[in-house]
C-alpha positions as a Markdown table, in Angstrom:
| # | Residue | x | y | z |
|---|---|---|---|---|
| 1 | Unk | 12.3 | -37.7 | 11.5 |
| 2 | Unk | 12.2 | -36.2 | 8.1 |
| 3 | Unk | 13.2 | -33.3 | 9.0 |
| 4 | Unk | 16.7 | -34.7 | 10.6 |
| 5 | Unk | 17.2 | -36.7 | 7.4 |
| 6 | Unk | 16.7 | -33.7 | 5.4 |
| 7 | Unk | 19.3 | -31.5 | 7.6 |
| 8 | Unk | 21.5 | -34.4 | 7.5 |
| 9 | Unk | 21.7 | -34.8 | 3.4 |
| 10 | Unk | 22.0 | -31.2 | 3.3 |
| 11 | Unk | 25.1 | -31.2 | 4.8 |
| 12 | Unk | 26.6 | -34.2 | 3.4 |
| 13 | Unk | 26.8 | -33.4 | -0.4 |
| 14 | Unk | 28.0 | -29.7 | 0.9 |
| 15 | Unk | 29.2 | -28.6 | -3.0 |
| 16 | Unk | 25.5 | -29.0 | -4.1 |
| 17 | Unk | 23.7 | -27.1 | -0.8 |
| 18 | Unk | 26.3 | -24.2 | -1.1 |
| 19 | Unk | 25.5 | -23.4 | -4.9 |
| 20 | Unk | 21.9 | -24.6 | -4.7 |
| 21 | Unk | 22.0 | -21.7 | -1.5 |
| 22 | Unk | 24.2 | -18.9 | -3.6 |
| 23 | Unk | 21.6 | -19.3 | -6.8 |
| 24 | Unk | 18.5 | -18.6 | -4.2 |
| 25 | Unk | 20.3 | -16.0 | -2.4 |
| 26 | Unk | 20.9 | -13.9 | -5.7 |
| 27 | Unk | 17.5 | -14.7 | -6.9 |
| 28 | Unk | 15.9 | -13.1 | -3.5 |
| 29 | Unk | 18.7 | -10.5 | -3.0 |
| 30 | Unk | 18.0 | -9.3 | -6.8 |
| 31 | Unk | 13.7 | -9.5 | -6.8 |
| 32 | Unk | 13.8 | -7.1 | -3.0 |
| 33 | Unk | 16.0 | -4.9 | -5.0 |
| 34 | Unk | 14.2 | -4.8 | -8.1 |
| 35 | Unk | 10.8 | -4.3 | -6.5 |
| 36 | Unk | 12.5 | -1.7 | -4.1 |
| 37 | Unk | 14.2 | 0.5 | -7.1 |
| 38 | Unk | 10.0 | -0.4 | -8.7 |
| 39 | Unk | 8.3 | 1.3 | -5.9 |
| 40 | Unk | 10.5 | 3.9 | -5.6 |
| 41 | Unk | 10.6 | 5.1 | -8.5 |
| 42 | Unk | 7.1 | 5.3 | -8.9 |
| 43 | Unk | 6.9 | 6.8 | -5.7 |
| 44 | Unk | 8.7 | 9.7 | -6.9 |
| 45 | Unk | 7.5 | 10.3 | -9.8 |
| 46 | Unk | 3.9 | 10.9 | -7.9 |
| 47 | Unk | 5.6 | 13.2 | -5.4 |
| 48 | Unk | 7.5 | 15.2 | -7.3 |
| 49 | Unk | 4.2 | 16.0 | -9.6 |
| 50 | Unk | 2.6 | 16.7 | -6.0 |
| 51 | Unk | 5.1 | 18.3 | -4.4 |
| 52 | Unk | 5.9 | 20.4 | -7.1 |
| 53 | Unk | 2.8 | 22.8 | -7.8 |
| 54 | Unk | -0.5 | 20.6 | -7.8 |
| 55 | Unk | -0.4 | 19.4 | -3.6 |
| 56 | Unk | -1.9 | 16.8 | -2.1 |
| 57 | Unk | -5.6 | 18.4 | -1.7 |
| 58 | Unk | -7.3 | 20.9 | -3.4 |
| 59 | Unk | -10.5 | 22.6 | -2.6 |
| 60 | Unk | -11.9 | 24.6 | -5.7 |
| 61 | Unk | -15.4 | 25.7 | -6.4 |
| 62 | Unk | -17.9 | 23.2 | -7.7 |
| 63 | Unk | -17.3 | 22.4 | -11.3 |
| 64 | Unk | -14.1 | 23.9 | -11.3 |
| 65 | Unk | -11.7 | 21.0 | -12.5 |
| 66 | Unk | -14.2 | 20.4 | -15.6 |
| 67 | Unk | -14.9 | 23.9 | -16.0 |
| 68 | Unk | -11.9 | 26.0 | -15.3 |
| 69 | Unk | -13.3 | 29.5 | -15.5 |
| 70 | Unk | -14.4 | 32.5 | -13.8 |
| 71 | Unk | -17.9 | 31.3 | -13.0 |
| 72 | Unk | -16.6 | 27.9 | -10.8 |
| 73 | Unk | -14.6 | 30.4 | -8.3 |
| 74 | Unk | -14.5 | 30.2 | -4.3 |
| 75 | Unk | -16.3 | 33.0 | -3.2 |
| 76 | Unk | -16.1 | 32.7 | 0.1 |
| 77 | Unk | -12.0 | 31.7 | 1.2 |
| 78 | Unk | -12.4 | 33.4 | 4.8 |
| 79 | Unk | -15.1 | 30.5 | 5.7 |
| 80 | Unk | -13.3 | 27.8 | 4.3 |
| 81 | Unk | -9.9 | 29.0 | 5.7 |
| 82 | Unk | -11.4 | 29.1 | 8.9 |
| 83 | Unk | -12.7 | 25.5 | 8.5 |
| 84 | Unk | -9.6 | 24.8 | 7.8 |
| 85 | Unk | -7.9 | 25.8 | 10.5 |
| 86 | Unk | -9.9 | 23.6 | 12.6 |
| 87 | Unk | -8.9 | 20.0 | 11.0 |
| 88 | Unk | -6.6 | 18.8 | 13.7 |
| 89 | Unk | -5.0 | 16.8 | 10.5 |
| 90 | Unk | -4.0 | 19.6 | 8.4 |
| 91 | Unk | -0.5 | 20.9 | 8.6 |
| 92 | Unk | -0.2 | 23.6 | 6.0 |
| 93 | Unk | -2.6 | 25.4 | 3.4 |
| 94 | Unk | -2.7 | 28.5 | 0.8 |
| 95 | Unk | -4.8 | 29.7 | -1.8 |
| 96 | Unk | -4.4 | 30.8 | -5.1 |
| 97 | Unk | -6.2 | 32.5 | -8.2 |
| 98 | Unk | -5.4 | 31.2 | -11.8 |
| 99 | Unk | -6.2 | 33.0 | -15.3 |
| 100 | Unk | -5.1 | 32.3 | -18.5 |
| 101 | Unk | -3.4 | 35.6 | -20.3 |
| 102 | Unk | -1.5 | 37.1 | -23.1 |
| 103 | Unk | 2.5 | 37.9 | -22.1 |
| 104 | Unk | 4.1 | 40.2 | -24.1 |
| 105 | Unk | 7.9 | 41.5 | -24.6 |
| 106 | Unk | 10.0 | 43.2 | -27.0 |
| 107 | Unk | 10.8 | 40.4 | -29.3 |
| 108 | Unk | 7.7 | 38.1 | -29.0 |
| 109 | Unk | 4.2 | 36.9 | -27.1 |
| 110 | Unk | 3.2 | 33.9 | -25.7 |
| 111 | Unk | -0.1 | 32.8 | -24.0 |
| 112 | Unk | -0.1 | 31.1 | -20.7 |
| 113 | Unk | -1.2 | 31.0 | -17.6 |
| 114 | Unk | -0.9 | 33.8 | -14.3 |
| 115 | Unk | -0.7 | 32.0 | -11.2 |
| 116 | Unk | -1.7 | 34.6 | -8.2 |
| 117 | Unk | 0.4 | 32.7 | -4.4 |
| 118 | Unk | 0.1 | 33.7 | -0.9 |
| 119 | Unk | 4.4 | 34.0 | -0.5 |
| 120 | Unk | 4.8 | 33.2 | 2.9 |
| 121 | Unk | 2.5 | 30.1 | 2.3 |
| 122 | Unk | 3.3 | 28.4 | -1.0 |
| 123 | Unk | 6.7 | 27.4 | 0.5 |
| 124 | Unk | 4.9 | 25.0 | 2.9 |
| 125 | Unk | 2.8 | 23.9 | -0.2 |
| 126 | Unk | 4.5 | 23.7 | -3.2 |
| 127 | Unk | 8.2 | 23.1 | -4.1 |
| 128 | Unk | 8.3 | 26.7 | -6.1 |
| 129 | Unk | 10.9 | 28.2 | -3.9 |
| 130 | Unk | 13.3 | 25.5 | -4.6 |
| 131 | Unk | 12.7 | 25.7 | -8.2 |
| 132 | Unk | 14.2 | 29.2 | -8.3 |
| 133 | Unk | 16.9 | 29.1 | -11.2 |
| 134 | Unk | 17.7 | 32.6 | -11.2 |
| 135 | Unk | 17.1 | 36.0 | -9.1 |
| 136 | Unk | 14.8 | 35.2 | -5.8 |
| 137 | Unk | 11.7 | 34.2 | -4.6 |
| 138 | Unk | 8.8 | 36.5 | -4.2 |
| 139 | Unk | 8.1 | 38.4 | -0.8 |
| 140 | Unk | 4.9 | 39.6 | 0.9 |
| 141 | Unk | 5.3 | 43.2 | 0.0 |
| 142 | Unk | 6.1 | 42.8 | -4.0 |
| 143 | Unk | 4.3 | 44.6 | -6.3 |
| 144 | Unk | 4.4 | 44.7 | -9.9 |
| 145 | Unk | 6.6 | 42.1 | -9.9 |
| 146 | Unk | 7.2 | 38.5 | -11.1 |
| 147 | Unk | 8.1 | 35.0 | -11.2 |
| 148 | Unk | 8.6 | 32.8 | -14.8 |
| 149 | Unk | 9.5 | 29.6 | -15.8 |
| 150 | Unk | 12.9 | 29.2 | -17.8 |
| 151 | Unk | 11.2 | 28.0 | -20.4 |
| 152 | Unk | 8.6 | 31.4 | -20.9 |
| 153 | Unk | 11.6 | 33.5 | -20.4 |
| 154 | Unk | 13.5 | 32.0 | -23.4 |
| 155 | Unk | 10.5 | 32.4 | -25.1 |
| 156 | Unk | 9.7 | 35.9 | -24.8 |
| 157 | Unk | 13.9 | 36.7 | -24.4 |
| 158 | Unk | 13.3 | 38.6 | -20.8 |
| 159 | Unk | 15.6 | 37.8 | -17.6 |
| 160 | Unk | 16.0 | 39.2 | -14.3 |
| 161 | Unk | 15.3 | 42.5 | -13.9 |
| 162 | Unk | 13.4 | 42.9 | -17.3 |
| 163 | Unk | 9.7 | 43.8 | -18.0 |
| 164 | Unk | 6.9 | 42.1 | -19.5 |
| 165 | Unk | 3.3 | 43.0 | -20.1 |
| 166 | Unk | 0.2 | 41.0 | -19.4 |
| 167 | Unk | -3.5 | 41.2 | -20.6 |
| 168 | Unk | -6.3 | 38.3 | -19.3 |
| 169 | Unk | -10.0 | 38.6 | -17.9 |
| 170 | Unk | -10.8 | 40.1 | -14.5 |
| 171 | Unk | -13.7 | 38.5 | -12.1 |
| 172 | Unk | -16.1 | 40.7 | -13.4 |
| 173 | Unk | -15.6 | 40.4 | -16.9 |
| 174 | Unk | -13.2 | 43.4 | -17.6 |
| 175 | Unk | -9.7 | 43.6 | -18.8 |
| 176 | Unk | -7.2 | 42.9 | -16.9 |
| 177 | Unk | -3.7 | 44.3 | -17.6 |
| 178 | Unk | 0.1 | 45.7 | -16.1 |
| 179 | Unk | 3.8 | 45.9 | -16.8 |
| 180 | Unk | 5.5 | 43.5 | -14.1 |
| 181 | Unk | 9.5 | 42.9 | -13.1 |
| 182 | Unk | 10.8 | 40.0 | -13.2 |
| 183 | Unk | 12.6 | 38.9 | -10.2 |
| 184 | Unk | 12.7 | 35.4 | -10.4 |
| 185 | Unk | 13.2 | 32.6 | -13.0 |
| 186 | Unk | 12.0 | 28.9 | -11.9 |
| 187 | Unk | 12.5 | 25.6 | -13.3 |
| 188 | Unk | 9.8 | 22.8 | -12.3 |
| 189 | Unk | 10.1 | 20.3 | -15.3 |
| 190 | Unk | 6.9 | 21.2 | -15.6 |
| 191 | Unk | 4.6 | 23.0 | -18.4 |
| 192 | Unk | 4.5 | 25.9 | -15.6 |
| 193 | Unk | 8.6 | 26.3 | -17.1 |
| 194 | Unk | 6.9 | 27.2 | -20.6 |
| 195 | Unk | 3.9 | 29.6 | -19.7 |
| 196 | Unk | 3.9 | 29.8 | -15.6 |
| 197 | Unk | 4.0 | 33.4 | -13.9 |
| 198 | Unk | 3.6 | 33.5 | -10.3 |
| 199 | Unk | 2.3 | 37.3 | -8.6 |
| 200 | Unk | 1.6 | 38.1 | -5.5 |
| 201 | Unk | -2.1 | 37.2 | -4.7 |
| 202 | Unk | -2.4 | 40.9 | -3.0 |
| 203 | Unk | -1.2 | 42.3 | -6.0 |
| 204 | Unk | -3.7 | 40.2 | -8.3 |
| 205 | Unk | -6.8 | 40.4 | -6.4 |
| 206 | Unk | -5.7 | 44.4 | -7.1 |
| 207 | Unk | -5.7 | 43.8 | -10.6 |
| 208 | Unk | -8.6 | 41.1 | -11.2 |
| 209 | Unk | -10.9 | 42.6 | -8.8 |
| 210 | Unk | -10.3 | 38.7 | -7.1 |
| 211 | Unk | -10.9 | 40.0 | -3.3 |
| 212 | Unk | -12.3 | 37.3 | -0.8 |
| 213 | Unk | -11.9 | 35.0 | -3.9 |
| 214 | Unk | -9.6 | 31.8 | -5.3 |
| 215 | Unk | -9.4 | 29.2 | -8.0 |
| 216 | Unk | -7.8 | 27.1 | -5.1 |
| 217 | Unk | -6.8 | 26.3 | -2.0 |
| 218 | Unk | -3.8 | 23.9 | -1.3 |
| 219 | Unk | -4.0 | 21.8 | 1.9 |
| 220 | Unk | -1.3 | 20.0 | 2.8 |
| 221 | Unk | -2.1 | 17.5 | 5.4 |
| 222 | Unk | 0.0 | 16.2 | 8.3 |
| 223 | Unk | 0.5 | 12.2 | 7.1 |
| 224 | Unk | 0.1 | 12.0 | 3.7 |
| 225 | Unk | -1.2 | 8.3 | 3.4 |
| 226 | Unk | -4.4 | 7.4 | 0.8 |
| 227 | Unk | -6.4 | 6.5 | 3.9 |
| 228 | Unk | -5.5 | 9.6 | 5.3 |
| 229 | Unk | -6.4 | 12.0 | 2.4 |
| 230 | Unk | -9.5 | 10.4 | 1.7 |
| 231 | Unk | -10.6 | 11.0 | 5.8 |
| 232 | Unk | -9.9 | 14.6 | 5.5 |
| 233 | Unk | -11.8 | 15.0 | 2.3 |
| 234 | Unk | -14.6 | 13.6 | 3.7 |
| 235 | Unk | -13.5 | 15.4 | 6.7 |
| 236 | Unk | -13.9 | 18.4 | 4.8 |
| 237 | Unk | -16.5 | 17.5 | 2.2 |
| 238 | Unk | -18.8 | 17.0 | 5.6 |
| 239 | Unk | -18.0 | 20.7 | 7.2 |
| 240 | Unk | -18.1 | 22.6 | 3.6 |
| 241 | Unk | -21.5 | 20.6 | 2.8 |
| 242 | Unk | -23.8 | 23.4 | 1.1 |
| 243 | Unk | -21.1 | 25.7 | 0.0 |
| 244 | Unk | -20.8 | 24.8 | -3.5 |
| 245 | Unk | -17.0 | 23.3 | -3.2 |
| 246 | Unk | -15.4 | 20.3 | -4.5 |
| 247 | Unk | -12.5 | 18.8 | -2.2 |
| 248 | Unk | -10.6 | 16.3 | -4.4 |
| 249 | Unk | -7.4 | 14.9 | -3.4 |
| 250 | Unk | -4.2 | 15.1 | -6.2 |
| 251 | Unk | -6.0 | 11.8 | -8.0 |
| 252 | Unk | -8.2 | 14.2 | -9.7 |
| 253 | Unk | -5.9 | 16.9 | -11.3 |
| 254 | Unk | -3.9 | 14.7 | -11.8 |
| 255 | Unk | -5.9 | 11.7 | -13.4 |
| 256 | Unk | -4.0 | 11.8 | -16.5 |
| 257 | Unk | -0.6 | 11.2 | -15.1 |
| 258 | Unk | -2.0 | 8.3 | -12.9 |
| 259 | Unk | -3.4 | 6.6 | -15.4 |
| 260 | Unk | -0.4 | 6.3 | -17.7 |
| 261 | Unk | 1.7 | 5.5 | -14.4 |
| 262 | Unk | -0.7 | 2.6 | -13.4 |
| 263 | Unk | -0.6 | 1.4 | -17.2 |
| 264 | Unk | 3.4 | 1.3 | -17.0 |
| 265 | Unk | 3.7 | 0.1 | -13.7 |
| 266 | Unk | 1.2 | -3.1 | -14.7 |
| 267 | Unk | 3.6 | -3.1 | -18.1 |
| 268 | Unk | 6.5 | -3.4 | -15.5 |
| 269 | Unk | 5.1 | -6.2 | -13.6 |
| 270 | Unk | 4.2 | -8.4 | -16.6 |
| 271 | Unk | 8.1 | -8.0 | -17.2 |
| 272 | Unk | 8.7 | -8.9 | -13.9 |
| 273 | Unk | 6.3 | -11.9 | -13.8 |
| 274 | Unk | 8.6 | -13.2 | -16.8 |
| 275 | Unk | 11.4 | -12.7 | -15.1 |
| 276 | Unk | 10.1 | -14.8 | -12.1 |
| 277 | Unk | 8.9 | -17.5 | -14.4 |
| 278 | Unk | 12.8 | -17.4 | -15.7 |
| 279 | Unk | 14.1 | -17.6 | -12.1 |
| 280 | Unk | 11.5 | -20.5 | -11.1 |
| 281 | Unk | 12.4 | -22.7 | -14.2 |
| 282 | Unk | 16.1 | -22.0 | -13.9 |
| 283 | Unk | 15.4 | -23.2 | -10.1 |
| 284 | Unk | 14.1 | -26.0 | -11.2 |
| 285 | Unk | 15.9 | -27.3 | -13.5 |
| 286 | Unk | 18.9 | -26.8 | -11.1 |
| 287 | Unk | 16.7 | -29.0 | -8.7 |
| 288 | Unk | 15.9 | -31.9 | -11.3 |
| 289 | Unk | 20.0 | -32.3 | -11.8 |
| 290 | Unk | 20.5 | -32.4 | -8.5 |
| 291 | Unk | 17.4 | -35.1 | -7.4 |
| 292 | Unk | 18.6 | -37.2 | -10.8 |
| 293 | Unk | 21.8 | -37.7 | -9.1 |
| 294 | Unk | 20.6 | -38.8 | -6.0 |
| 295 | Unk | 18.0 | -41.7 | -8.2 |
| 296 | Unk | 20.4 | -44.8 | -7.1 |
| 297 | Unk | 20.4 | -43.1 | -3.4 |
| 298 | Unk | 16.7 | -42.7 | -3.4 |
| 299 | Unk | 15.8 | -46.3 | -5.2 |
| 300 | Unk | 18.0 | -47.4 | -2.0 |
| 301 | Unk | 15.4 | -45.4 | -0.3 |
| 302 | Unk | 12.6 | -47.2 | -2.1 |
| 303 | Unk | 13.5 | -50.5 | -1.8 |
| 304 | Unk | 13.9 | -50.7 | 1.8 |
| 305 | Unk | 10.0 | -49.6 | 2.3 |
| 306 | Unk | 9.9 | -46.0 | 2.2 |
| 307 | Unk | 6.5 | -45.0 | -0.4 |
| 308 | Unk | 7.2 | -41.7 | -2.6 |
| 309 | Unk | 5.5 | -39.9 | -0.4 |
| 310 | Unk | 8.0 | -40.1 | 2.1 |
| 311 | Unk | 10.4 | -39.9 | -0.8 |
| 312 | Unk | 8.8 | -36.0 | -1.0 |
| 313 | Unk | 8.4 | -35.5 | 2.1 |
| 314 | Unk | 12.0 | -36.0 | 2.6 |
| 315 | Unk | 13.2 | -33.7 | -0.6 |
| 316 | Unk | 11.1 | -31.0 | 0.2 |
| 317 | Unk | 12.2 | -30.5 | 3.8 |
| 318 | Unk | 15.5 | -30.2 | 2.0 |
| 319 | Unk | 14.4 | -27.5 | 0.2 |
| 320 | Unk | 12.4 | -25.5 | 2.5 |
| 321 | Unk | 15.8 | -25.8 | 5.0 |
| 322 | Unk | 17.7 | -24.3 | 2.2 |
| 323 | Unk | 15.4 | -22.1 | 1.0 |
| 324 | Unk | 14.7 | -20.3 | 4.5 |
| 325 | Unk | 18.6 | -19.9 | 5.0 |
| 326 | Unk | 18.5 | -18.3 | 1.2 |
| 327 | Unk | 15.1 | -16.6 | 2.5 |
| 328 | Unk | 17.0 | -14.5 | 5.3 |
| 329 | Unk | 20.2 | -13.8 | 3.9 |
| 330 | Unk | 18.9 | -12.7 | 0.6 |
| 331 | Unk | 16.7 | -10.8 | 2.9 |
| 332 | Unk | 19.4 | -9.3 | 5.0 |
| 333 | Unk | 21.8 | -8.3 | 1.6 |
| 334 | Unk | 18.3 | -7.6 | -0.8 |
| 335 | Unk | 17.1 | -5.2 | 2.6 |
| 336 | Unk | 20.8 | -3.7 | 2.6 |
| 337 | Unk | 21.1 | -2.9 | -0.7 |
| 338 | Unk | 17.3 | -1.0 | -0.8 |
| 339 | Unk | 17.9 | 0.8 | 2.3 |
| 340 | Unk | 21.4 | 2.2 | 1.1 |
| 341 | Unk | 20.1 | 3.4 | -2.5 |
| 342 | Unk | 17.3 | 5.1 | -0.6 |
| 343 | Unk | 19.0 | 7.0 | 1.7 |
| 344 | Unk | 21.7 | 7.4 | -1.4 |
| 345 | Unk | 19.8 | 7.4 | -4.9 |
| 346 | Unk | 20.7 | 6.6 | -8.0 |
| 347 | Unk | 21.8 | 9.2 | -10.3 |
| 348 | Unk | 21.4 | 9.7 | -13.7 |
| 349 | Unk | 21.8 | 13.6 | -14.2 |
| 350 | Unk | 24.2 | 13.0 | -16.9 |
| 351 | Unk | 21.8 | 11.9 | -19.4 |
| 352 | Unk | 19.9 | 14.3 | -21.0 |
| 353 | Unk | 17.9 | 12.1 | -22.9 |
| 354 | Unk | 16.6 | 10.8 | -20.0 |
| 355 | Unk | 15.6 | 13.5 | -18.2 |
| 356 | Unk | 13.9 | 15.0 | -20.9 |
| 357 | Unk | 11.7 | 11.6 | -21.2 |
| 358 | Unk | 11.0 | 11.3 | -17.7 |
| 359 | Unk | 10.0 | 14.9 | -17.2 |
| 360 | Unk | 6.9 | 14.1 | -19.3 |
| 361 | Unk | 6.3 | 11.9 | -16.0 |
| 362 | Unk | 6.9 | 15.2 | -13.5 |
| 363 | Unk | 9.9 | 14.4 | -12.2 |
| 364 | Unk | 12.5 | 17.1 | -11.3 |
| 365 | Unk | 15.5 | 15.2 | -11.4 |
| 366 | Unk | 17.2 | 12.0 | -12.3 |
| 367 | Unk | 17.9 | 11.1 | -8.5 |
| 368 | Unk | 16.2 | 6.8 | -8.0 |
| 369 | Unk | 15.4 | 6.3 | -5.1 |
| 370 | Unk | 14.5 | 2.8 | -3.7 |
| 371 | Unk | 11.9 | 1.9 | -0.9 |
| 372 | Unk | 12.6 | 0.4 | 2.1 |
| 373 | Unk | 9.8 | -1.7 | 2.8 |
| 374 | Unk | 9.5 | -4.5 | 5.6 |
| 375 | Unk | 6.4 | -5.9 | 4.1 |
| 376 | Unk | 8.1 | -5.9 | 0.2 |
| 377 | Unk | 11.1 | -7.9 | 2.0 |
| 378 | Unk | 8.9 | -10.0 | 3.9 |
| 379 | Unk | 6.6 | -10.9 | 0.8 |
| 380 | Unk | 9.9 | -12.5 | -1.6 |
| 381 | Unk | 11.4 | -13.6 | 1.2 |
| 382 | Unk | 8.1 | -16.2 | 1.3 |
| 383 | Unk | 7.6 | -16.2 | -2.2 |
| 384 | Unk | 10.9 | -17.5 | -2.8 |
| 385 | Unk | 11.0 | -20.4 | 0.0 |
| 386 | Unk | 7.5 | -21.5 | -1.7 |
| 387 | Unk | 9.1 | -21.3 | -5.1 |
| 388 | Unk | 11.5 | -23.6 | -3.5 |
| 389 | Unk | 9.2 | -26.0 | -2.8 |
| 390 | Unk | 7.7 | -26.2 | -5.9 |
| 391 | Unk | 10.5 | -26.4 | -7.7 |
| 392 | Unk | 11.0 | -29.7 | -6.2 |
| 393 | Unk | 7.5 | -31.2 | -7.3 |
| 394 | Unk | 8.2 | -32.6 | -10.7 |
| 395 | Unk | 11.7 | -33.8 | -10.1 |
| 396 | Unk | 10.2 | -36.0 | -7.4 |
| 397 | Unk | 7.7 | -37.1 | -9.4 |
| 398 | Unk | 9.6 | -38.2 | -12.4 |
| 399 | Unk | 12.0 | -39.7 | -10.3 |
| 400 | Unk | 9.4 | -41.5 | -8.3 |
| 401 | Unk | 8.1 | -42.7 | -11.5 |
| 402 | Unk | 11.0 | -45.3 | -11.5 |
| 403 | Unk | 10.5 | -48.2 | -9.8 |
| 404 | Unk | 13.2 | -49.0 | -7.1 |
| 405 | Unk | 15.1 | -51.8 | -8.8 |
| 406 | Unk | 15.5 | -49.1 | -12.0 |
| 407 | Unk | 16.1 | -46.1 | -10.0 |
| 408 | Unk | 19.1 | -48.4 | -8.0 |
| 409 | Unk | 20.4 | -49.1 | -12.2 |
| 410 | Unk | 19.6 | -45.8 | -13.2 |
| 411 | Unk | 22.9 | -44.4 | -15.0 |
């Protein structure tokens, strides 16, 4: 019965249900797309840093993340590729061999760091070919030569074609030194850009006496879910038991940078909490004009034997009627809006500013993207039929507080 009432008073006062609709429909349409362009975001800025260099497993020797040195090595790559190989869930992998060195040219020298790659691997694991600026990636059969990042090469004044000489630490404690070409220039946004130079692992374990050996191995697995990495770690962790490895997934290297994301992302919901406090008062208050001018209406309604409750009853399936038909077209134009922008992102390459600030955060480029998520729509779709509903609650109740006879010669 309520329920046919409520449709019924919607309809008839049709000025009040169409901008009482229009005010939830922007409020729902604006929060999918806000949390959308939130997730995003985020979401990015977690893959690019991945994607980029540090992958989405690594397997290095125990210690090796604490300890970053010669003496926390894998030894033994040919056993653990061949484990590898086995995990029905792993796509791609590649190892590689860090060391910190000395690079010299005419002009100046720099430390940094020399970054030995498998080249017909790190494609699949790392976004380094793309990052190529200038001159080419490297192939299986280079020797002697070279990628940098941009950054290192305005440092040391070198470009394509150009030499630069290297000293650092072999494996077994003895110098390690060569003149290599330069036949690439990358750009990461990454501290790689200002002391990164990728060889070919061949050539390095040549060098650094490194054979059989690797700082890490990249594994890139097939579905790239946290419920998924953490089953092939364990996955892993149980079929390299006794061989002195750790398998962490990208959390660990990258520790820092999720830290300070988690911190801004809880900074960025506070904000948005506020902002939904905002939206539920402004509701609200919308609500309370429109019940105060239904008070002779409703001390009608009193007086002929209906208690509050009904009173509340009645109001409320008002709301929730109008709130559902807010509910699914602010889903249907919020869900529009989040799919386009993440099929099309939004892009801010023009400010340099910008880019600069959030390439502290590992992204590449100022391309926002949005996410498209059923669940994120589903979620303020609900939220915002039960703000709805209690927006209602204490405009009923002060209006209840009248009794009929002064709600009827309420002015």
């Amino acid at each position: 019965m309520f329920f046919k009432i409520a449709w019924r008073n919607v309809w008839v006062n049709k000025r009040r249900s169409i901008l009482t609709l229009l005010l939830s429909i922007l409020c729902v349409t604006f929060l999918i797309f806000v949390f959308s362009f939130h997730k995003g975001t985020y979401g990015k800025m977690f893959r690019d840093a991945i994607e980029v260099y540090t992958g989405y497993i690594q397997i290095t020797g125990q210690g090796y993340n604490d300890f970053p040195d010669q003496d926390h090595l894998i030894f033994n790559v040919k056993k653990v590729e061949d484990v590898v190989k086995e995990n029905a869930d792993i796509e791609y992998f590649g190892t590689r061999f860090e060391s910190f060195g000395l690079f010299s040219a005419d002009m100046d020298s720099v430390g940094g760091i020399i970054i030995g790659i498998e080249p017909d691997k790190e494609p699949n694991i790392s976004r380094m070919k793309k990052s190529i600026q200038e001159g080419r990636f490297l192939k299986e059969d280079d020797y002697g030569k070279a990628l940098i990042g941009n950054k290192l090469a305005k440092k040391l004044q070198v470009g394509i074609g150009d030499t630069i000489t290297y000293l650092s630490s072999a494996v077994d404690q003895s110098m390690a030194a060569d003149i290599v070409e330069i036949v690439g220039i990358f750009y990461t946004s990454s501290e790689f850009d200002s002391a990164g130079m990728f060889v070919n692992k061949a050539y390095m374990d040549d060098i650094f006496y490194s054979y059989g050996s690797a700082t890490h191995m990249i594994v890139y697995p097939k579905k790239k879910s946290d419920k998924n990495l953490d089953k092939v770690v364990m996955s892993l962790s149980e079929d390299l038991k006794g061989e002195n490895l750790d398998v962490v997934t990208w959390k660990v290297p990258l520790k820092s940078l999720v830290s300070s994301l988690q911190l801004d992302f809880a900074f960025g919901l506070f904000s948005y909490s506020i902002l939904v406090i905002v939206i539920f008062f402004v509701i609200m208050i919308f609500t309370m004009l429109a019940v105060l001018q239904r008070t002779k209406e409703i001390g009608v309604l009193r007086a002929i034997g209906n208690k509050p409750m009904h009173i509340f009853q009645m109001i409320a399936w008002e709301a929730l009627i109008l709130g559902v038909i807010s509910a699914v077209v602010g889903a249907i134009l919020g869900g529009a809006l989040a799919y386009y922008f993440q099929v099309n992102p939004i892009n801010m390459e023009g400010s340099r500013e910008m880019m600069d600030q959030y390439n502290l955060s590992g992204m590449v480029d100022l391309n926002f993207p949005t996410l498209f998520s059923w669940i994120t729509i589903m979620k303020v779709s609900l939220f915002m039929v039960g703000l709805n509903l209690l927006a209602v609650v204490y405009p009923v109740w002060k209006v209840n507080k009248y009794k009929p006879i002064e709600a009827i010669n309420y002015v």
